[in-house]
N, C-alpha and C positions, 0 to 999 in steps of 0.2 A: 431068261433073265429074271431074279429074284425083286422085287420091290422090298426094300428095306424100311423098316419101321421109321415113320419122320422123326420120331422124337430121338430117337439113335442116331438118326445123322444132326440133328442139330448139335445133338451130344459132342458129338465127333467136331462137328462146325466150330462149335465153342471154344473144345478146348484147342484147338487147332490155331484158333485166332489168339486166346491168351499167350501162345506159348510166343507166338510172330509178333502179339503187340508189344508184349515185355518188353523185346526185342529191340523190337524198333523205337520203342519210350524211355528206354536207358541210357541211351547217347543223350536225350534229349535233357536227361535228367530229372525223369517222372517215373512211377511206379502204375501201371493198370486201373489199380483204385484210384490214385490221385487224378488222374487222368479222365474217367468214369462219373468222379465230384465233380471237376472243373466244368464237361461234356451237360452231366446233369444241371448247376445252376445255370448254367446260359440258357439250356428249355426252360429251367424254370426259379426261377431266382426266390430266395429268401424260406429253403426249407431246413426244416431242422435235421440235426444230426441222427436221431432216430430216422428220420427218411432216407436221407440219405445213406442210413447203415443196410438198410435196408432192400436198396437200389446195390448198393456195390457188392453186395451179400457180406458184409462183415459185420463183428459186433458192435454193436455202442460203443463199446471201451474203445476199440481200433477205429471205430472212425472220429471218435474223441481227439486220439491221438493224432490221427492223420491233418482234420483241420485244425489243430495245433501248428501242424509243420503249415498249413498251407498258409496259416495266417500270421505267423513269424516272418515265412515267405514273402508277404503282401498280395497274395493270392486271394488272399479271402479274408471278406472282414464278416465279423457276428455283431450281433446287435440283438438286445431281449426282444423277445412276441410280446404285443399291446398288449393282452390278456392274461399273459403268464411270464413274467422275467424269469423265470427260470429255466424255457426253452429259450435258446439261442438261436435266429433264424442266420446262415449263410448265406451271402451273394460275392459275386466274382469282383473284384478290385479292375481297375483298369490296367493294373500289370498281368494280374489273372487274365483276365480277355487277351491280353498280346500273348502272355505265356501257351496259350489254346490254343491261339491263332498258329503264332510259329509250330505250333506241335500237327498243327493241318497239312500246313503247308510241304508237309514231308509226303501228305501220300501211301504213308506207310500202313493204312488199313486197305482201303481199295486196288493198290495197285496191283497188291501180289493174286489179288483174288480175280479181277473184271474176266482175267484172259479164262480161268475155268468155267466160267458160264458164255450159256451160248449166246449168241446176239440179243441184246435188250432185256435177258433176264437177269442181269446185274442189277440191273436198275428196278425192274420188276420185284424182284426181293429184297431189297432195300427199301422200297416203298411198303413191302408186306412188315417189314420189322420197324417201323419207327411207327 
């Protein structure tokens, strides 16, 4: 039996899960990245859209746009930084937080994966990723 290189199976891991989360965040009526934003300001609220571009791997411009939609949505409201009004910090709206919430409540990341790992190391590497 060959030990394959970690970073290649994360590779594999990743895209693996993009293609299942799409999936299962389109019914919901989310996109990966929207999903990814929402995910991130609940850890951690009031970052700017360069961070945030950053976190979802897209550009500036796309995640420009993106909290555009989210905050048309009521998902997310901006407000200038103390120091510089010309960044805009993001935090989730109280629909945003339900909009997340119901989008947990589906399941649709953990469930198709727990059964592939063996006893308690589901949880073991979820604890190693966050």
């Amino acid at each position: 039996m060959t030990q394959e290189d970690p970073g290649y199976l994360l590779r594999q891991l990743f895209m693996a899960l993009r293609v299942h989360a799409s999936e299962a965040l389109s019914p919901l009526g989310f996109t990966l990245p929207q999903f990814s934003v929402l995910m991130s300001l609940t850890r951690r609220p009031d970052q700017s859209s360069a961070d945030l571009a950053r976190m979802a791997f897209v550009t500036p411009q796309a995640m420009g746009e993106l909290l555009n939609g989210l905050e048309n949505a009521n998902l997310v409201r901006r407000k200038p930084h103390k120091e510089n009004a010309r960044i805009l910090l993001a935090r989730l709206t109280s629909a945003g937080e339900t909009a997340l919430a119901d989008c947990k409540k589906e399941q649709w990341f953990s469930a198709p994966l727990a059964p592939r790992f063996p006893s308690g190391h589901f949880v073991k590497t979820s604890f190693c990723l966050t």
